[in-house]
Backbone of each chain as ProteinMPNN parsed JSONL, in Angstrom:
{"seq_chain_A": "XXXXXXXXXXXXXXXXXXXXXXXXXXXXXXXXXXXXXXXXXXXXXXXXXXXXXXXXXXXXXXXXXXXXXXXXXXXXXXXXXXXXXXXXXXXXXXXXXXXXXXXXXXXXXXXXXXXXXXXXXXXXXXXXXXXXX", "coords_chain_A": {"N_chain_A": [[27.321, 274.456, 23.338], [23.416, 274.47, 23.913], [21.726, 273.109, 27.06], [19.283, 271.391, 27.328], [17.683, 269.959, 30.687], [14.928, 267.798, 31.504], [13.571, 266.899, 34.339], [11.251, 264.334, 34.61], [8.577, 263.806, 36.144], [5.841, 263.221, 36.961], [3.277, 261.604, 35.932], [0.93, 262.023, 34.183], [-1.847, 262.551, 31.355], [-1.479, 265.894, 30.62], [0.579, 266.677, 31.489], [2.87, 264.904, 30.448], [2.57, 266.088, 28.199], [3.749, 268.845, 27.811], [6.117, 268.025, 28.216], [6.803, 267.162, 25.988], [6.167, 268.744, 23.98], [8.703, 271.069, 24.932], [10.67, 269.596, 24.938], [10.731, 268.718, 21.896], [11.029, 271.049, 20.792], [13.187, 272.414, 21.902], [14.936, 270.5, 21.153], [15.063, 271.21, 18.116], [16.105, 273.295, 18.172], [18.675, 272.873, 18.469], [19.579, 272.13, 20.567], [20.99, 270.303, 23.606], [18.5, 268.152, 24.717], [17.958, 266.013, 27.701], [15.764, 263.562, 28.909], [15.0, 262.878, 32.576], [13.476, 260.058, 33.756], [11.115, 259.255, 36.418], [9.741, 258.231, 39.369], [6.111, 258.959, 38.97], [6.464, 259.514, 36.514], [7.351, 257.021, 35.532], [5.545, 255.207, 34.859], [4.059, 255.758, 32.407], [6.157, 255.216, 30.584], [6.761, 252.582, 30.627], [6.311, 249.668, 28.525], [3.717, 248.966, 26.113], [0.341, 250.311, 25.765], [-0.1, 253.599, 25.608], [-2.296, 255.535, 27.514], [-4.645, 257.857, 27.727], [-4.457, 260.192, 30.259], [-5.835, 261.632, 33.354], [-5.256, 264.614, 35.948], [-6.59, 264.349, 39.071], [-8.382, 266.619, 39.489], [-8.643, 267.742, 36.934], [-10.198, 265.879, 35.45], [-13.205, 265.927, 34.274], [-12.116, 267.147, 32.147], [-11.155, 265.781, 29.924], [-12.549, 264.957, 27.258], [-12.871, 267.152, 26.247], [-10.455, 268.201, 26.133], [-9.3, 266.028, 24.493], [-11.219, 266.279, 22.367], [-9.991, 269.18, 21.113], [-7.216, 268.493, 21.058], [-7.248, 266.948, 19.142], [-8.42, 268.783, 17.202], [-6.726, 270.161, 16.551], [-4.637, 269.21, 15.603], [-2.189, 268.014, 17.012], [0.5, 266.5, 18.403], [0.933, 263.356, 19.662], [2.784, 263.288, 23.271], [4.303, 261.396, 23.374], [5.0, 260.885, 20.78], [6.342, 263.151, 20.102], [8.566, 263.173, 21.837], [9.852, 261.212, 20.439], [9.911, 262.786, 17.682], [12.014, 264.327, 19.208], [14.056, 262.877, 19.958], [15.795, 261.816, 17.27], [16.628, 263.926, 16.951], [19.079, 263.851, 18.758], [18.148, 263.484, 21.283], [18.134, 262.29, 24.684], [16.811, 259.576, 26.508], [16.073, 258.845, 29.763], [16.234, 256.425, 32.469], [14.784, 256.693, 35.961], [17.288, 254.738, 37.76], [16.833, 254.05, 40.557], [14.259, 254.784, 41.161], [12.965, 252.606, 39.751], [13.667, 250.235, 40.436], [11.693, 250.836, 43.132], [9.309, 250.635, 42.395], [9.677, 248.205, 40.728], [10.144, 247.695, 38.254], [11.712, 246.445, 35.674], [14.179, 246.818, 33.581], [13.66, 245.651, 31.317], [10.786, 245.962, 30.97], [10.842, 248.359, 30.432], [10.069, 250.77, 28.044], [10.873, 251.011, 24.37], [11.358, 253.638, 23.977], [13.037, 254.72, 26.273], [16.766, 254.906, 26.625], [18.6, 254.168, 28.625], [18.67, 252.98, 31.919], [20.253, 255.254, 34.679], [21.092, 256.542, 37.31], [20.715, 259.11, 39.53], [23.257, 260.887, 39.914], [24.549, 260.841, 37.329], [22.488, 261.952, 35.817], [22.548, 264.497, 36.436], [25.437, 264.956, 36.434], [26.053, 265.54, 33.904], [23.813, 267.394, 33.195], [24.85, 269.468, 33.998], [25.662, 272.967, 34.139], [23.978, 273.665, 32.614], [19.675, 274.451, 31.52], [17.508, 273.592, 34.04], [14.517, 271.726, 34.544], [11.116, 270.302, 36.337], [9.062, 268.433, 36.163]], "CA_chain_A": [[25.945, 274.063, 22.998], [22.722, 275.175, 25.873], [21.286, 272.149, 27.519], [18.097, 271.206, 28.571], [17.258, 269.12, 31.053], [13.894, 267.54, 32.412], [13.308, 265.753, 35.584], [9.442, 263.996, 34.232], [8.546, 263.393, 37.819], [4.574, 263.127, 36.76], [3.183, 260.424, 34.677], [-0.327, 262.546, 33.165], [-0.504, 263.157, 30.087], [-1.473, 266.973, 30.43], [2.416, 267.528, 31.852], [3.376, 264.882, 29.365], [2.731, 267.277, 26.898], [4.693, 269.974, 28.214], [7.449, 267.66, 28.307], [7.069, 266.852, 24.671], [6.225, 270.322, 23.342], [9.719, 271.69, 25.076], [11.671, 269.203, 24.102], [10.676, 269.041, 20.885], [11.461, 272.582, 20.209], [14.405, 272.568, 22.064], [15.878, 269.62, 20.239], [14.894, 271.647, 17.061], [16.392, 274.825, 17.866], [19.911, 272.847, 18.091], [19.888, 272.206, 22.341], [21.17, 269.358, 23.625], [17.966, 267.679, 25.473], [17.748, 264.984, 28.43], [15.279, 263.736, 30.514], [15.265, 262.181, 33.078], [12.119, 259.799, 34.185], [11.299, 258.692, 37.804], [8.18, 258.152, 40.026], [5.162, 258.471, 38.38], [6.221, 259.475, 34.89], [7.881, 255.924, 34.606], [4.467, 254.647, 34.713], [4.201, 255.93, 31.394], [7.415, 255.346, 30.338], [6.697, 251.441, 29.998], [5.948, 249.574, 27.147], [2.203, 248.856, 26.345], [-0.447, 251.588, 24.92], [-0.352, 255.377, 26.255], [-3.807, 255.749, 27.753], [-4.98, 259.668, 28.516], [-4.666, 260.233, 32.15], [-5.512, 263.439, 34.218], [-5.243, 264.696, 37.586], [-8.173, 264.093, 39.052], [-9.43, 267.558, 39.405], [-9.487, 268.313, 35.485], [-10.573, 264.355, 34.631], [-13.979, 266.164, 33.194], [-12.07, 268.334, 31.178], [-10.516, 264.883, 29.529], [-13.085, 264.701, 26.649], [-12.901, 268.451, 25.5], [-8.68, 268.484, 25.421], [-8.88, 264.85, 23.518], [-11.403, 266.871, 20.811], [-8.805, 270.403, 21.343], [-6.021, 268.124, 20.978], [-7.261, 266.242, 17.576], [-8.419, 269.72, 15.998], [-5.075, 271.554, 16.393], [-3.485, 267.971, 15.024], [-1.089, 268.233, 18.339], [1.131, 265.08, 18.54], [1.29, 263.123, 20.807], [3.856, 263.374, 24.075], [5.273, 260.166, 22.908], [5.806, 261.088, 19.275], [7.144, 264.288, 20.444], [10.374, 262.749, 22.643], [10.535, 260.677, 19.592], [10.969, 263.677, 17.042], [13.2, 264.885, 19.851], [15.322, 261.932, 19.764], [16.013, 262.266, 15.974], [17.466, 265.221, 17.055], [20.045, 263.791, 19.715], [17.45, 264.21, 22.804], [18.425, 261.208, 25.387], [15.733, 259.478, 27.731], [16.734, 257.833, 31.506], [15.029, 256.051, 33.285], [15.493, 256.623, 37.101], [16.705, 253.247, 38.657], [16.422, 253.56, 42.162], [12.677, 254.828, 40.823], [12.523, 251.801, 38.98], [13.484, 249.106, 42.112], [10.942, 250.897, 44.026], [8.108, 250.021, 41.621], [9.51, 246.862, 40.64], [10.054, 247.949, 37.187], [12.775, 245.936, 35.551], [15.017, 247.204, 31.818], [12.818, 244.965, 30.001], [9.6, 246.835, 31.107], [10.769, 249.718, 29.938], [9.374, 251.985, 26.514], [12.149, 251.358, 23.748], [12.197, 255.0, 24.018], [14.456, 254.643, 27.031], [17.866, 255.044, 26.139], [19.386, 254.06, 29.388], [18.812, 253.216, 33.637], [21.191, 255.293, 35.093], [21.324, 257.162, 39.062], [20.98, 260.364, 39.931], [24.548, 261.266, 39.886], [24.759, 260.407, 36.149], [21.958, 262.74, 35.034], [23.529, 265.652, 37.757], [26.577, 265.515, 35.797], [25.48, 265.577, 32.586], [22.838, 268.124, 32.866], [25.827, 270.622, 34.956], [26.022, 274.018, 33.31], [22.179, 273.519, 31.877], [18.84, 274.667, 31.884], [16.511, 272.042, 33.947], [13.086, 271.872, 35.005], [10.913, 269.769, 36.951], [7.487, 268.423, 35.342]], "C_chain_A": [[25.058, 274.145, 24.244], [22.538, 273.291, 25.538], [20.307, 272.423, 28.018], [17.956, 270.168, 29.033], [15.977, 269.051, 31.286], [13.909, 266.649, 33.13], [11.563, 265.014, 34.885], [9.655, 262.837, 35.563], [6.744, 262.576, 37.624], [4.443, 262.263, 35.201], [1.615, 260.91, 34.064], [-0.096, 263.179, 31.922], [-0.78, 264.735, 29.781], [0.23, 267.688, 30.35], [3.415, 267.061, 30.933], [3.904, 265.525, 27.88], [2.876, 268.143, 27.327], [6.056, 269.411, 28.336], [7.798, 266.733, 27.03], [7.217, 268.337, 23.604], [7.824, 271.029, 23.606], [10.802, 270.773, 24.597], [11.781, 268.894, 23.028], [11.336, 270.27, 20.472], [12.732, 272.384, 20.48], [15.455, 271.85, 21.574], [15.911, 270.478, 18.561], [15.403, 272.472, 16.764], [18.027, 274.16, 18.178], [20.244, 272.554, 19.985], [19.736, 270.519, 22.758], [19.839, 268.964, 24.869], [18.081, 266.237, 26.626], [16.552, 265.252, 28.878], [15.365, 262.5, 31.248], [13.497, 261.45, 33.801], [12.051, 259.007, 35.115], [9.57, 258.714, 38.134], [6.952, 257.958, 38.956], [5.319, 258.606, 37.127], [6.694, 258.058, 34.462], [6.747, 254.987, 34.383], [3.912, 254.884, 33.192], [5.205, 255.998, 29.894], [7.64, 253.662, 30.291], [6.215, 250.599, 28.528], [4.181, 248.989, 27.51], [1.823, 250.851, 25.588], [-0.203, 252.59, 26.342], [-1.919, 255.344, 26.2], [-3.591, 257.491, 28.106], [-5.629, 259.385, 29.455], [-4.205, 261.636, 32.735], [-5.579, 263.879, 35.137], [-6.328, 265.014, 37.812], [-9.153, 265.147, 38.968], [-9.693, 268.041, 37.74], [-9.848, 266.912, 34.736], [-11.806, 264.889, 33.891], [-14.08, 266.676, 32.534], [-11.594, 266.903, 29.871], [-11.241, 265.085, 27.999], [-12.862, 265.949, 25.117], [-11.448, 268.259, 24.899], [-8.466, 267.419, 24.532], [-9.312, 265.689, 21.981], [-10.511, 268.041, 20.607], [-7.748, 269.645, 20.744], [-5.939, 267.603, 18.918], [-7.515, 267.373, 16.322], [-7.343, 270.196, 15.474], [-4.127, 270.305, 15.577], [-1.946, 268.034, 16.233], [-0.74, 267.229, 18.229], [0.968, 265.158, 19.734], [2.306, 262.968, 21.763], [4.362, 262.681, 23.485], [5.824, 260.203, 21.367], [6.627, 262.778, 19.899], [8.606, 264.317, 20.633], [10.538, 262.03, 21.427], [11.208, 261.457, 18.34], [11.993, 264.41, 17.939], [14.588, 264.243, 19.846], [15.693, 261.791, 18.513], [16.7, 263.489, 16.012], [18.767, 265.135, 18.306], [19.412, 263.794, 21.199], [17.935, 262.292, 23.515], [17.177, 260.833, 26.385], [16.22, 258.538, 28.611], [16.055, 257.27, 31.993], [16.102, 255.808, 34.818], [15.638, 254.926, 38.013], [16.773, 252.848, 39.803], [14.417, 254.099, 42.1], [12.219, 253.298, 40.198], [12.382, 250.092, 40.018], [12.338, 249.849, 42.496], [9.38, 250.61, 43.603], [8.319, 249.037, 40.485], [9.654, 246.991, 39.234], [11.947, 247.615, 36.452], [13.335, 246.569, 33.704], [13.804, 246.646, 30.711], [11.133, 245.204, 30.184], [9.932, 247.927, 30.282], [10.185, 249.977, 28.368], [10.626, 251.398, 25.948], [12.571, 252.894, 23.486], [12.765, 255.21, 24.96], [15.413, 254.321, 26.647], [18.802, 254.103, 27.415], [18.367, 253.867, 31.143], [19.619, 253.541, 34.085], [20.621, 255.95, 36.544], [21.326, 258.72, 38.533], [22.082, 261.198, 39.786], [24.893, 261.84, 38.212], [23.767, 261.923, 35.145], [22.333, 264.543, 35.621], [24.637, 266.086, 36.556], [26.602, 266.193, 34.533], [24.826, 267.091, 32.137], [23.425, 269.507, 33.555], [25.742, 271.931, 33.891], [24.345, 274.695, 32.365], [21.103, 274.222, 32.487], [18.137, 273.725, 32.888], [15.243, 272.646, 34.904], [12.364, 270.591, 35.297], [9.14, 269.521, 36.74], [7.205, 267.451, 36.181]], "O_chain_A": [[25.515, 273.987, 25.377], [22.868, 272.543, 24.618], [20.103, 273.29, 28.868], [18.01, 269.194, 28.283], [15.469, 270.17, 31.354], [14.236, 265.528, 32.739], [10.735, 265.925, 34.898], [10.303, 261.831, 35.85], [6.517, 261.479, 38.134], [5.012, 262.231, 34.11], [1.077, 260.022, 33.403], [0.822, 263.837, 31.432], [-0.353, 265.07, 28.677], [0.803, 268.558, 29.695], [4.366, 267.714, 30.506], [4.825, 265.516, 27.064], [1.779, 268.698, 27.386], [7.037, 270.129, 28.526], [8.681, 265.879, 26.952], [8.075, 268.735, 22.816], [8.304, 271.56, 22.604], [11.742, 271.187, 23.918], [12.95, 268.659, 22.719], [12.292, 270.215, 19.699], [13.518, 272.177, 19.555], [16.614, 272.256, 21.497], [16.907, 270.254, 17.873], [15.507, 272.83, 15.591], [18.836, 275.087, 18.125], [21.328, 272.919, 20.44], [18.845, 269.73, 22.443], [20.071, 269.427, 25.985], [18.388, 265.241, 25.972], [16.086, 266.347, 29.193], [15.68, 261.393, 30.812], [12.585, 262.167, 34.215], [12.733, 257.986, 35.035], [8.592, 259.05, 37.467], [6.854, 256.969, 38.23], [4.544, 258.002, 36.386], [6.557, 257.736, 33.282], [6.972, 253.973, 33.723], [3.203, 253.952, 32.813], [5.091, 256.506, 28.778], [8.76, 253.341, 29.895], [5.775, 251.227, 27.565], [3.624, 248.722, 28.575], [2.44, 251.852, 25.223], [-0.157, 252.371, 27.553], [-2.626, 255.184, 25.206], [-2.635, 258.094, 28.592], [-6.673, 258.779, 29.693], [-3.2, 262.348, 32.738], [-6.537, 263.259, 35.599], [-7.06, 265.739, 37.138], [-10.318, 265.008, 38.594], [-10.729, 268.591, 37.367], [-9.782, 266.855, 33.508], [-11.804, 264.479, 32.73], [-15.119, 267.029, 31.975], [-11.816, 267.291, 28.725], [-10.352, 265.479, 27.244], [-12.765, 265.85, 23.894], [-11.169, 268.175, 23.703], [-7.558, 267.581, 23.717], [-8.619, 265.85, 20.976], [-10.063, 267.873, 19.472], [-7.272, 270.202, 19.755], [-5.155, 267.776, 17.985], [-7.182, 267.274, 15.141], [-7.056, 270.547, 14.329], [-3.048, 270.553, 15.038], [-0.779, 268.095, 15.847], [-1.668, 266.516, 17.847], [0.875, 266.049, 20.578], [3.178, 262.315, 21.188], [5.183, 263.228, 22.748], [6.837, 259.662, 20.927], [7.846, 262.908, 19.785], [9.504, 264.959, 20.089], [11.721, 262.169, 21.114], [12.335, 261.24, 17.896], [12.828, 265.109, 17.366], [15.722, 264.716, 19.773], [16.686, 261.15, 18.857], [17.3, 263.961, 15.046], [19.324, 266.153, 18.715], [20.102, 264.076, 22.178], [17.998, 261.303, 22.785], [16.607, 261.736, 26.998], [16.749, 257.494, 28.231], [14.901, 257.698, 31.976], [17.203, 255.289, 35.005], [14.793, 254.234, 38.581], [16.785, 251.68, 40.192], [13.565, 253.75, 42.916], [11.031, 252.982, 40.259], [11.487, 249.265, 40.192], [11.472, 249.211, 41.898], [8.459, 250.408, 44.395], [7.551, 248.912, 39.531], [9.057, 246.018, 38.775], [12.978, 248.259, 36.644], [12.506, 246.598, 32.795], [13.303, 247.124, 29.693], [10.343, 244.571, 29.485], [9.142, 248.321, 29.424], [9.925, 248.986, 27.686], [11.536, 251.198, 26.753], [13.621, 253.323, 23.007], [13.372, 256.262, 24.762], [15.326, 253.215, 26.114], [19.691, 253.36, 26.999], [17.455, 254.655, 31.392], [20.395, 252.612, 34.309], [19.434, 255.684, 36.737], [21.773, 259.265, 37.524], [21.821, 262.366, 39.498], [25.359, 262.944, 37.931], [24.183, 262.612, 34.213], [22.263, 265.554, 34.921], [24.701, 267.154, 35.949], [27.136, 267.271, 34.268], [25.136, 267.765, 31.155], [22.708, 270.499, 33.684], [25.78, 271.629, 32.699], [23.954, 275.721, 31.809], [21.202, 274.638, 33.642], [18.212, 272.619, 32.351], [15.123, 273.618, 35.651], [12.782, 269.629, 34.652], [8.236, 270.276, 37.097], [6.1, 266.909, 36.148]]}, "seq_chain_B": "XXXXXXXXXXXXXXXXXXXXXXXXXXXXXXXXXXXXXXXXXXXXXXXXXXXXXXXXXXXXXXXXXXXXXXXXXXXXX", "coords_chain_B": {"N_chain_B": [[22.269, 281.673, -7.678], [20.209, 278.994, -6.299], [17.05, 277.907, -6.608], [14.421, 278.948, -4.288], [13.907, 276.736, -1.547], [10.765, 275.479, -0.558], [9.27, 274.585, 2.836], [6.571, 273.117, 3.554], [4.445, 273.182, 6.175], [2.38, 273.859, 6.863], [-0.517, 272.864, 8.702], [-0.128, 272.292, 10.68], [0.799, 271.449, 14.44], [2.495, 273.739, 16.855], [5.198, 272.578, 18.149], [5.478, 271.599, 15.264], [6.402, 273.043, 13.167], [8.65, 274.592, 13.036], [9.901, 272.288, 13.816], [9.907, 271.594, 11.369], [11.508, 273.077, 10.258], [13.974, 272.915, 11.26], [14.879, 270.039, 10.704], [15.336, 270.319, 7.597], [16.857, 271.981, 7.767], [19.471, 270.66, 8.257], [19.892, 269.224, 6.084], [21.025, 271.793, 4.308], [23.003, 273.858, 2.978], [24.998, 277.391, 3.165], [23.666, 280.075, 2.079], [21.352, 278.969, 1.208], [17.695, 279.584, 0.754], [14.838, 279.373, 2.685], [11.535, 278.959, 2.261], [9.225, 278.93, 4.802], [6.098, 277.282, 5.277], [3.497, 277.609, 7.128], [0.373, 277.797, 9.447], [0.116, 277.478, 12.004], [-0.07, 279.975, 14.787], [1.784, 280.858, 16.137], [4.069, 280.378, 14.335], [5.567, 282.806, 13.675], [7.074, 284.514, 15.688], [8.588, 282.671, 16.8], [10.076, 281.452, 14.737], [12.071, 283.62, 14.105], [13.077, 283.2, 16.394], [14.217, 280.931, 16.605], [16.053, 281.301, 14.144], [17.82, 283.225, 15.571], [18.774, 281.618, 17.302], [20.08, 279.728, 16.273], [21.753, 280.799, 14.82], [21.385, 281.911, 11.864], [19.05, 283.589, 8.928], [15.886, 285.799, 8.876], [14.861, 286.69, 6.133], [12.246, 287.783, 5.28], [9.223, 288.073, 6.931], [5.667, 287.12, 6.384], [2.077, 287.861, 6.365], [-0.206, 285.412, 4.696], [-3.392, 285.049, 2.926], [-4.029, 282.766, 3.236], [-2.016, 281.685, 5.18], [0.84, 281.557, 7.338], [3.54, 283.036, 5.962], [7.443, 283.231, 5.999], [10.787, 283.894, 5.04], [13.723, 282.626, 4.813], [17.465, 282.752, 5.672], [19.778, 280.483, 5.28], [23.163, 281.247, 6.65], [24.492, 279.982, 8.557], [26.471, 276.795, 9.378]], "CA_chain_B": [[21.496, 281.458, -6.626], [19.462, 278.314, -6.453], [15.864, 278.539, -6.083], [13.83, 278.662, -2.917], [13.335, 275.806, -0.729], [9.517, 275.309, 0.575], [9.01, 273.753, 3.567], [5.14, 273.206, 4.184], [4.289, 272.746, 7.485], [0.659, 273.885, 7.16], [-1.587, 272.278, 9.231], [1.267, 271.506, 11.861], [1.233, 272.974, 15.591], [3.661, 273.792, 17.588], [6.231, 272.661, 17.755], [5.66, 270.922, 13.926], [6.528, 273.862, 11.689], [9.962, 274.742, 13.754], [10.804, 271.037, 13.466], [10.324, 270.759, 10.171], [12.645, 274.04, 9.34], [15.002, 272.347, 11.518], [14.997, 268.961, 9.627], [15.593, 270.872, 6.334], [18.06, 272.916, 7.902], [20.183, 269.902, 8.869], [20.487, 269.142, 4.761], [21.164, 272.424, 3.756], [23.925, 274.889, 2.851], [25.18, 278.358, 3.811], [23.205, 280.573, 1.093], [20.202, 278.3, 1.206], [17.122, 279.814, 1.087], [14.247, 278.708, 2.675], [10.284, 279.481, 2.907], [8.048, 278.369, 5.985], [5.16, 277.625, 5.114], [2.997, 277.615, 8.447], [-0.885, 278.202, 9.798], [0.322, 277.712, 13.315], [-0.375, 281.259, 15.16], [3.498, 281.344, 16.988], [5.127, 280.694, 13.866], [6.445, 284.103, 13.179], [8.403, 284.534, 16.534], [9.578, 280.918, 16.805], [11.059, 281.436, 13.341], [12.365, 284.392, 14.093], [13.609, 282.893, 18.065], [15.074, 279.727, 15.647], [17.257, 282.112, 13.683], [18.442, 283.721, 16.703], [19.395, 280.557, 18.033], [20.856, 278.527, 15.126], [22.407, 281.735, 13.373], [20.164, 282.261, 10.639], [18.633, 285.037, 8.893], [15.309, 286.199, 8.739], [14.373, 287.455, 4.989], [11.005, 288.089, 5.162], [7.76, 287.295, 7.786], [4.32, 288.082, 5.924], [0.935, 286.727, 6.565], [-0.805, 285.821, 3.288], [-4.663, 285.133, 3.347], [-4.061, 280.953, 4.053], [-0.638, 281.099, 5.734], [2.341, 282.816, 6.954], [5.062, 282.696, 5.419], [8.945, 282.922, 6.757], [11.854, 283.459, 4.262], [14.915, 281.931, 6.038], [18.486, 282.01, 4.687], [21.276, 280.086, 5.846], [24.162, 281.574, 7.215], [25.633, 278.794, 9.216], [26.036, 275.475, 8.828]], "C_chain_B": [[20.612, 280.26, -7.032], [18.149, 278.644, -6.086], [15.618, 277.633, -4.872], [13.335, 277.567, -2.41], [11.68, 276.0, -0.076], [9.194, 274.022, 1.73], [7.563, 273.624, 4.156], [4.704, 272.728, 5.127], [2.719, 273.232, 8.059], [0.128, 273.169, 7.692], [-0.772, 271.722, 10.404], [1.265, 272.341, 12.821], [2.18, 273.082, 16.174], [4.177, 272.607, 18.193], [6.587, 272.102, 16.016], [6.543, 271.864, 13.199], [8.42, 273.944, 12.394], [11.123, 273.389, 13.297], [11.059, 270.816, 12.162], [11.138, 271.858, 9.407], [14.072, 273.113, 9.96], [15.573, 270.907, 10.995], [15.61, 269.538, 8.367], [16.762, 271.815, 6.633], [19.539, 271.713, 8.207], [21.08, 269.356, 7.148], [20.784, 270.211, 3.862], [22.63, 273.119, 3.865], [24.052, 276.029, 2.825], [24.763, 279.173, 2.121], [21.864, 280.482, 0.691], [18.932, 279.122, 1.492], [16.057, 279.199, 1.543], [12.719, 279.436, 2.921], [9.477, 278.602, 3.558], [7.218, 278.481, 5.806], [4.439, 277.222, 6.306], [1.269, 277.996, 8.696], [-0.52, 278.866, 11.474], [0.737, 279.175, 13.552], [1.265, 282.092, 16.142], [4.222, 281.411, 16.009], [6.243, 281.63, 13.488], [7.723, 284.421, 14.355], [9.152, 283.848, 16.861], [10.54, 281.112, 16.018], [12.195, 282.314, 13.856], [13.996, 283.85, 15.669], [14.83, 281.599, 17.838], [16.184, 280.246, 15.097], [18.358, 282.551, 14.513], [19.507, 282.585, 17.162], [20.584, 280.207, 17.515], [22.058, 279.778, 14.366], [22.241, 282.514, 12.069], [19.635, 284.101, 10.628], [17.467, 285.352, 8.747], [14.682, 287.123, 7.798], [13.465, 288.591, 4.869], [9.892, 287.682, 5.566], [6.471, 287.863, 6.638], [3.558, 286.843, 6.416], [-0.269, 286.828, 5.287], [-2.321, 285.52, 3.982], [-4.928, 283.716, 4.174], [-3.275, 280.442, 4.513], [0.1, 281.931, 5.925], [3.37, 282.044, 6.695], [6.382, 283.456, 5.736], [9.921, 282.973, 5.496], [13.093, 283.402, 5.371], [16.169, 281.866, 5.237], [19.274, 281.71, 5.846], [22.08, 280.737, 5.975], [25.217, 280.969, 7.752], [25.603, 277.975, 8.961], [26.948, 275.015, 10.494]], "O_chain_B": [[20.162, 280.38, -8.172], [17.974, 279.58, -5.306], [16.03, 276.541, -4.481], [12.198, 277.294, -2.794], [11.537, 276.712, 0.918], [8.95, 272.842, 1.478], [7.405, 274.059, 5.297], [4.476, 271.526, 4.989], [2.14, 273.07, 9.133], [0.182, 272.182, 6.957], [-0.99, 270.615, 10.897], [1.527, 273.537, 12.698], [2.986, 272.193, 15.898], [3.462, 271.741, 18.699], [7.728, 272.173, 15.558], [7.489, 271.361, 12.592], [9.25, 273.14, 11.97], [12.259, 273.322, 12.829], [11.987, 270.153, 11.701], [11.444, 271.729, 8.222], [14.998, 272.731, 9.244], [16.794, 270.773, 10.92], [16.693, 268.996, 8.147], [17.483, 272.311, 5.767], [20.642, 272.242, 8.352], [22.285, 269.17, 6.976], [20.861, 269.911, 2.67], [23.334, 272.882, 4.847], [23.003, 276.411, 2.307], [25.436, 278.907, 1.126], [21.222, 281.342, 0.089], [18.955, 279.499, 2.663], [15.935, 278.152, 0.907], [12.658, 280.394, 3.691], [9.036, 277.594, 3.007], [6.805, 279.632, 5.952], [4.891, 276.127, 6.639], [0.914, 278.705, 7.754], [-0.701, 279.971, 11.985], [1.611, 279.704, 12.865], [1.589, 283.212, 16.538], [5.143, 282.221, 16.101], [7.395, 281.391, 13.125], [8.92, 284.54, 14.095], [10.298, 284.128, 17.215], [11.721, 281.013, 16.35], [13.279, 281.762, 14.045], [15.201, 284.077, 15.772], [15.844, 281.345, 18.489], [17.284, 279.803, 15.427], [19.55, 282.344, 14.287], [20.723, 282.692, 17.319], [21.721, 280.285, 17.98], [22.959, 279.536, 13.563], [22.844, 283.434, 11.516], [19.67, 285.088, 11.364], [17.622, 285.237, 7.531], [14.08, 288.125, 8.184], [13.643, 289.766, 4.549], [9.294, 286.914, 4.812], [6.5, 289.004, 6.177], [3.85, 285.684, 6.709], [-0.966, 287.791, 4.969], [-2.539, 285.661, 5.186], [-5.6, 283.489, 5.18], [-3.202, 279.216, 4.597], [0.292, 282.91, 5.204], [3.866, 280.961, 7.008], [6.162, 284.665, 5.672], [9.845, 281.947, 4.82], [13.257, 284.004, 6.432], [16.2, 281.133, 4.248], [19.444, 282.296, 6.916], [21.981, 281.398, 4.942], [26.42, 281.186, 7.603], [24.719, 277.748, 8.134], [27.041, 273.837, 10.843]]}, "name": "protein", "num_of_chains": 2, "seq": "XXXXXXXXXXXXXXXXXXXXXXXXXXXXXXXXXXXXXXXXXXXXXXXXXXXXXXXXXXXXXXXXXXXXXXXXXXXXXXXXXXXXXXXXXXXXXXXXXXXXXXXXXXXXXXXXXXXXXXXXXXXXXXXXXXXXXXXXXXXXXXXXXXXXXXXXXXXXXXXXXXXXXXXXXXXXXXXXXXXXXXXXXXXXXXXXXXXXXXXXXXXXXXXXXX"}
């Protein structure tokens, strides 16, 4: 069976949605997905509302991609990993990312599956595609 | 032969229509036909990139006037 991994290194939600769009699909087309979430994506990766957040140089594009986003009916990142997980997709949360911003299990999204190390998602993700959002 | 499965996924973008053959493919059986119904503008090579993947066969792509449509049969399970 292929594997994909993602590292979700970035917590906006332009990259978000590139790291819902692929793993969506790729959970769809039968591929075993992970990702793995550290630094700033775990900032989005807590519980509480998903706000739209964009790197600062396209923040005055924010308005246009919200109406873009609602014509095309695009889900959102977060429903995305969730039809992904319906399909076997796993989500991590990095926890030496998670000590360093103080971010304890019971912060987390219930769409985290797990806090595991580096090592853990390494092994796992051996033999695999992975990519780095 | 049983008749054709529709899966309508009109108004669904990418990745929707894909997911929702793959949902329907998860309760089906080797013989199964299925038609995609789709707006989204990738569906035809997705479908096509889905088959590839999963095993599947590829019937028939057309694009009618308010949709394309995908016939899909099972093969694998």
């Amino acid at each position: 069976m292929s594997k994909l991994s993602i590292v979700v290194f970035s917590g906006t939600t332009d990259k978000l949605l590139s790291v819902g769009v692929l793993s969506q699909a790729a959970a769809a087309m039968g591929t075993e997905v992970r990702l793995f979430v550290t630094f700033w994506g775990l900032l989005s990766f807590t519980k509480g509302e998903k706000k739209m957040m964009l790197p600062k140089e396209f923040e005055s594009m924010g308005p246009a991609l919200m109406e873009g986003l609602k014509r095309e009916k695009v889900s959102s990142w977060y429903d995305m990993i969730k039809e992904a997980k319906e399909f076997g997709a796993k989500v991590y949360a990095c926890s030496m990312a998670c000590g360093v911003m103080n971010i304890k299990k019971s912060d987390l999204d219930p769409i985290v599956d797990e806090m595991v190390g580096a090592a853990t998602f390494l092994q796992q993700a051996e033999d695999g595609q992975m990519l780095f959002i | 032969m049983d008749a054709v499965k529709i899966v309508d996924s009109r108004g669904s973008a990418c990745p929707g229509p894909i997911t929702d053959l793959a949902k329907a493919y998860r309760n089906s059986k080797v013989g199964d036909v299925f038609e995609l119904w789709a707006t989204d503008k990738g569906v035809k090579p997705d479908a096509e990139a889905w088959a590839k993947k999963t095993g599947n066969e590829i019937l028939e792509a057309r694009e009618d006037p308010d949709k394309i449509v995908i016939k899909i049969k099972i093969n694998k399970r």
